[in-house]
ROTORLUM-422275 format. One record per residue (C-alpha): y, z, x. Coordinates in steps of 0.001 Angstrom, whole numbers, padded with zeros to 6 digits, always signed. Last residue first. Layout:
% residues N
YZX
...
END
This chain:
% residues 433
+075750+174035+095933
+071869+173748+095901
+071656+176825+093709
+067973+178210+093587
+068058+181938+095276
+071322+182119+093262
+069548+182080+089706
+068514+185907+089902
+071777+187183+090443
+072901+184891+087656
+070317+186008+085193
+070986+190098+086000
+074832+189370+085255
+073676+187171+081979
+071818+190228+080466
+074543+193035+081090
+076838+190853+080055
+074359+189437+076996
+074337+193454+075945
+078069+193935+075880
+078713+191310+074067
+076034+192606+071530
+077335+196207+071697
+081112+194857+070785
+079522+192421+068353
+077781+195183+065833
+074194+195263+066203
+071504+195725+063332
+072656+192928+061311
+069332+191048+060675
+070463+187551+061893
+072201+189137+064774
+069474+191202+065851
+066955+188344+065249
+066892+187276+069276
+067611+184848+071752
+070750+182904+069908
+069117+179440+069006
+066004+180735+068083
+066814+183369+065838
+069393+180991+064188
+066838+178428+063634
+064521+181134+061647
+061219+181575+062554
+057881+180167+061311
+056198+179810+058076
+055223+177256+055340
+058521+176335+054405
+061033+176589+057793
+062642+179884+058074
+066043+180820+056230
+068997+179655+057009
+071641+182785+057810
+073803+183289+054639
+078093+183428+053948
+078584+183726+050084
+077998+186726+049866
+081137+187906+051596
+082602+184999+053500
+085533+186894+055553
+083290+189491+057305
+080413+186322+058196
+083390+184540+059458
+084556+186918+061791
+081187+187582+062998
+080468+184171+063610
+084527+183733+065529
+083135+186311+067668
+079907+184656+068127
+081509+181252+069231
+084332+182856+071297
+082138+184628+073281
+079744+181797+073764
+082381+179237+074203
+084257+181456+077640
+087357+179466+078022
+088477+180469+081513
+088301+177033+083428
+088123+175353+080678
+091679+176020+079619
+093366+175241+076517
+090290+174508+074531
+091616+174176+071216
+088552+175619+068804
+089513+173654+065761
+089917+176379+062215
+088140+176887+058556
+088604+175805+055711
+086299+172801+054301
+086828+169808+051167
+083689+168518+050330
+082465+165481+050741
+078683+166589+052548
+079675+170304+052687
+076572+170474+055622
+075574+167014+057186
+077046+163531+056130
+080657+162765+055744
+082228+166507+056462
+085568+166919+054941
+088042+169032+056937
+091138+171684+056452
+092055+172867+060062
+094062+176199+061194
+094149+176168+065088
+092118+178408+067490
+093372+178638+070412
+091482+179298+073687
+091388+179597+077435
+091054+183468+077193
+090846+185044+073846
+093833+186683+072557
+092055+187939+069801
+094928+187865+067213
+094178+184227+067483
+090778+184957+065474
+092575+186663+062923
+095447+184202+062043
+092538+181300+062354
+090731+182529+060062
+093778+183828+057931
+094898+179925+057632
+091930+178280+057389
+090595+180493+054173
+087287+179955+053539
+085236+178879+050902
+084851+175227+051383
+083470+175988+055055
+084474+176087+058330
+084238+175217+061873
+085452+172124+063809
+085253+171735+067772
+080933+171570+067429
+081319+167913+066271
+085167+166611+066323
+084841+163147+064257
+083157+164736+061405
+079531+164856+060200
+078414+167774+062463
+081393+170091+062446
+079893+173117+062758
+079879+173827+059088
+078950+177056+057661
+075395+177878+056003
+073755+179262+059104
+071463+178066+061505
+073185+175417+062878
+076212+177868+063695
+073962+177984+066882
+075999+174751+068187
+079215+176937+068196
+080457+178019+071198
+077941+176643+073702
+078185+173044+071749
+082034+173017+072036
+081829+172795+075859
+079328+169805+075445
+081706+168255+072890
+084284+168804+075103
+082770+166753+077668
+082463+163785+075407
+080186+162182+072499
+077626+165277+072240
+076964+164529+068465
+074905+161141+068768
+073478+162589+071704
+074021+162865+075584
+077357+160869+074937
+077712+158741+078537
+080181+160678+080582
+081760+158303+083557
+081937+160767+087031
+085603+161548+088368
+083735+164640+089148
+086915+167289+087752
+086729+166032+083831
+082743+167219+083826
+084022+170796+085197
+084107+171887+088686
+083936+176052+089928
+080178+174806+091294
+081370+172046+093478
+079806+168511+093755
+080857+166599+096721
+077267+165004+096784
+074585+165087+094598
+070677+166014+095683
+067519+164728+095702
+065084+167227+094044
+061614+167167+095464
+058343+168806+093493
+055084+169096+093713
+053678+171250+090939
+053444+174815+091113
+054827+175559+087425
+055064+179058+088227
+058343+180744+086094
+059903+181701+089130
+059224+178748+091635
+058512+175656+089476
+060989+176431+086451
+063419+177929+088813
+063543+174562+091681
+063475+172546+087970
+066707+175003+086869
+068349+173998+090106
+067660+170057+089689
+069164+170183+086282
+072139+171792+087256
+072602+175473+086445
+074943+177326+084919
+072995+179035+082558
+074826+179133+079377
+072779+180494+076442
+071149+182987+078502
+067658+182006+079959
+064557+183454+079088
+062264+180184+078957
+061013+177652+076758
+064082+177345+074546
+064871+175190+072260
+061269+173740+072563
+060373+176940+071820
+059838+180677+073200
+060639+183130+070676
+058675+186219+071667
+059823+185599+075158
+063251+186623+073944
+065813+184722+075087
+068667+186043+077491
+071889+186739+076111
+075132+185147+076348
+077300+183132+078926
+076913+182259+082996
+079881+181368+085225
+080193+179343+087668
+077999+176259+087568
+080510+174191+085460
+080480+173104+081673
+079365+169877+082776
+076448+170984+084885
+076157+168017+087823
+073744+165770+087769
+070700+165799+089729
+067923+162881+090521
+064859+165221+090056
+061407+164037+091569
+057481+165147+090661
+055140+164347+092619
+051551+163754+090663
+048577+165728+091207
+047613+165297+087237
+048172+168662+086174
+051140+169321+088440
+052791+165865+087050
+051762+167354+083615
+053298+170831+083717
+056539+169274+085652
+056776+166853+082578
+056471+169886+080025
+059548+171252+082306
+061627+168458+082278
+061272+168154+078297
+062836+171569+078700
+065077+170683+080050
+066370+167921+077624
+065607+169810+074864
+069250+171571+074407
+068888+175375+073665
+069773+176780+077026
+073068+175183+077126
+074663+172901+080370
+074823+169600+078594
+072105+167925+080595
+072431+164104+081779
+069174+163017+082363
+067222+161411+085634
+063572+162758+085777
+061428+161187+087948
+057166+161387+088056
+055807+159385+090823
+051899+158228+091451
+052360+156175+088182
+049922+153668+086213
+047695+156234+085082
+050380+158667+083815
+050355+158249+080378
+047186+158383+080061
+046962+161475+081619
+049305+162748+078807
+053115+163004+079247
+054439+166351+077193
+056255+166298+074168
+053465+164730+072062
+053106+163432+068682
+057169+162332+068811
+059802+163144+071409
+057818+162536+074948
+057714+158771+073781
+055858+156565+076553
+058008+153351+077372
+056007+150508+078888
+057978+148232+081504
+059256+144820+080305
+062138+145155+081956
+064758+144103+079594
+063193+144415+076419
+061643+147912+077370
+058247+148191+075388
+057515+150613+072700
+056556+154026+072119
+058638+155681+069260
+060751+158989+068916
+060508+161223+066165
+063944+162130+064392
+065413+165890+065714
+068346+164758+066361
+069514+161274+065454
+067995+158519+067777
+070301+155840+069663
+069918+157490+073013
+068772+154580+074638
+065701+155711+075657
+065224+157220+072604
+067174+160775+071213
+064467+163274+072118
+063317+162006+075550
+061846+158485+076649
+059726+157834+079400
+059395+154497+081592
+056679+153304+083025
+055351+150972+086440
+058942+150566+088676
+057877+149721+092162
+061206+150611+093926
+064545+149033+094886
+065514+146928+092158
+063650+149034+089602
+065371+152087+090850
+068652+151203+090149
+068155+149446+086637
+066416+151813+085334
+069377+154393+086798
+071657+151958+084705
+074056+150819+086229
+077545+152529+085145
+079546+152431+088750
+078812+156319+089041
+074729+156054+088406
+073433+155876+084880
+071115+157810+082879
+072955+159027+080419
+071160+156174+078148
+067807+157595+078288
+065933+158878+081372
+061819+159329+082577
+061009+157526+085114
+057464+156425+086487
+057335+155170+090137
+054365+153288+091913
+054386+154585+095133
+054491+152503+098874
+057739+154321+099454
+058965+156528+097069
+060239+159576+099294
+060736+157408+102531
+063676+155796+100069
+066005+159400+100000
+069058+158363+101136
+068859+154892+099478
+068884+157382+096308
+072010+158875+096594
+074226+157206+093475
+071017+158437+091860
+071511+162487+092751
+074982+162024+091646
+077965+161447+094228
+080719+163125+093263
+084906+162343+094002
+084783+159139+091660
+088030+157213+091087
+087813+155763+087949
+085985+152501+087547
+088974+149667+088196
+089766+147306+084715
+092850+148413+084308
+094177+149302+087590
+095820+152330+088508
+097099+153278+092223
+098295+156475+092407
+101613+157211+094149
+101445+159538+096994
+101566+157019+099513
+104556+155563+098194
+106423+159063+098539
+104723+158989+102137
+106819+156083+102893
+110458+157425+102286
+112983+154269+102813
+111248+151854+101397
+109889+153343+098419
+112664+155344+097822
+114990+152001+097660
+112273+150491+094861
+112576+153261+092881
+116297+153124+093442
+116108+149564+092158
+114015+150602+089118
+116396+153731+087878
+119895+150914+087788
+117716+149073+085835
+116382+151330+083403
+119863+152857+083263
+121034+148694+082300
+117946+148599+079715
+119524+151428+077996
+123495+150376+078233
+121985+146976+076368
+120103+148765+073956
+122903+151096+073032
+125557+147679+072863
+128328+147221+075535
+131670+146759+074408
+133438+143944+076195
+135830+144636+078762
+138200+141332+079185
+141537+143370+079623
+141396+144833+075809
+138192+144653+073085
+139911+144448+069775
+138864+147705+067286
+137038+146479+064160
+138859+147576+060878
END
């Protein structure tokens, strides 16, 4: 039986007593906001449709700085679709209203960065511009004469990922080779290192398997920008060419991607964020084996496993770690295209729960080692390519100790501390920041 309502009050209903505290919470918002000014000045202001607020200037948001550099010179640049300043023009874009614009060059990946990894890249022309674009990924890697003709200027404007076996660099450095070869000046527009510029990760590379993965002994994470490792490429390892690096602004070496304020354009089709290019130091190397990095699922590089393993004890063991900045979380996955194409994998998401002390390359050959225990036989390395040559794994991680199980992981971490301490002693005399 309803109970009557007495002396006029009439029972309020939940959604009614809810928008009333919603109220009552608005107007003394509102009276805060009068009263107290600097609690209105602390609000942020968001808008929709506003970039993000940027606290870094890149090396292209700078260029009217640095006009007495091109002036009078035909330019030739060499960028994809990272290539962008901080309000998302296109550094083509930038520099071709401002300078004489004569070629463009396009990396691994296309100009556009529409190319799966490892597919050869084609010459074309630029529908937009109209400007010639010479493929460095495809017969050749490094601009002929020919391709320089046209140009007095060489410039380099590419989002790196912060990991020594990425090609971007080292695409750089054949393009250093040939600006010095053909008295050209060669310019970087930096960008910052999105897994930071203070700390350096894993074991130097073995000259003996110098690559387009790696050109040059440097540990798996550098922490360089791309303008510092040019300064290294021309100074210590003796490139000689001509070289200027224009600089960024506000950039800090303890920052990470998330910290600039700076839009991330996917460096390749499986680099789509930040994390991706945190991942990649952890467990892009996992290439060379037979367990999945991910590649074929929406979290590339953040999922590991296979359709063997147990996700549950993985991720049991690997937690019982305590590894800084890092959990790793059980996860049952079914690649679409790659390794374990539709099949059902085990194996565990590296939750990155701190960048700042998340150390990937740890964590990636730990959790290897872990994985290689757990897998038995059924666990292998890739072997070499048909016809010769050296495994991906070998060149990926520095050296074939791994691969051939001659060093357990306590002397192998050991060994790339040792290793990346001397490296980032060494890098110093190049930092711009």
């Amino acid at each position: 039986m309803p109970i009557p309502h007495t002396h006029g009050y009439k029972r309020q209903t939940p959604l009614q007593l809810q928008l009333l505290a919603w109220g009552i919470s608005l107007l003394l918002l509102a009276l805060a906001l009068l009263l107290f000014p600097t609690v209105r000045q602390k609000l942020p202001i968001v808008s929709g449709n506003s970039p993000p607020t940027v606290s870094v200037k890149l090396g292209i948001d700078n260029i009217d700085n640095h006009l007495e550099i091109f002036r009078g010179k035909r330019v030739g640049l060499i960028t994809n679709a990272t290539g962008l300043n901080s309000r998302y023009e296109s550094s083509v874009d930038v520099i071709g209203k401002r300078l004489n614009l004569t070629a463009l060059y396009a990396p691994e990946h296309g100009i556009r960065g529409s190319v799966v990894a490892g597919a050869t890249v084609g010459s074309q022309v630029d529908a937009k511009t109209g400007v010639p674009v010479h493929s460095l990924y495809g017969t050749t890697k490094k601009p002929t004469a020919e391709m320089l003709k046209n140009i007095d200027i060489l410039a380099f404007d590419i989002q790196d990922i912060g990991a020594r076996p990425y090609t971007y660099i080292y695409t750089m450095a054949y393009a250093m080779e040939s600006a010095r070869e053909n008295n050209k000046l060669f310019v970087v527009f930096d960008r910052p290192n999105p897994v930071g510029g203070d700390v350096v990760e894993g074991g130097i590379l073995s000259p003996s398997l110098k690559s387009f993965v790696g050109l040059y002994p440097l540990p798996m994470r550098h922490g360089m920008t791309v303008g510092e490792l040019a300064r290294l490429f021309n100074e210590h390892f003796k490139i000689n060419c001509r070289l200027e690096v224009v600089p960024m602004t506000g950039w800090r070496r303890d920052m990470r991607f998330q910290d600039t304020g700076l839009p991330w354009v996917m460096t390749s089709p499986n680099i789509p964020t930040p994390d991706s290019a945190m991942a990649y130091l952890a467990t892009g190397f996992y290439g060379g084996t037979n367990i999945s990095e991910g590649v074929g699922t929406t979290r590339p590089f953040e999922l590991v496993g296979a359709p063997w393993l147990d996700a549950e004890k993985l991720a049991e063991r690997m937690n019982s770690l305590k590894m800084p900045g890092v959990y790793f979380r059980p996860v049952y996955f079914t690649p679409q295209w790659g390794k374990h194409i539709g099949r059902l994998c085990g194996g565990v998401q590296l939750q990155v729960l701190d960048r700042k002390i998340f150390r990937p390359v740890q964590a990636g050959i730990s959790l290897l080692y872990a994985i290689k225990e757990m897998s038995g036989t059924q666990f292998r390395f890739n072997p070499a390519p048909a016809g010769g040559g050296i495994p991906s794994i070998d060149l990926e991680l520095g050296a074939p100790a791994v691969r051939e199980g001659k060093i357990s992981l306590a002397d192998l971490l050991a060994q790339w501390e040792k290793e990346s301490r001397q490296f980032a002693e060494l890098s110093k005399k190049y930092w711009l920041y």
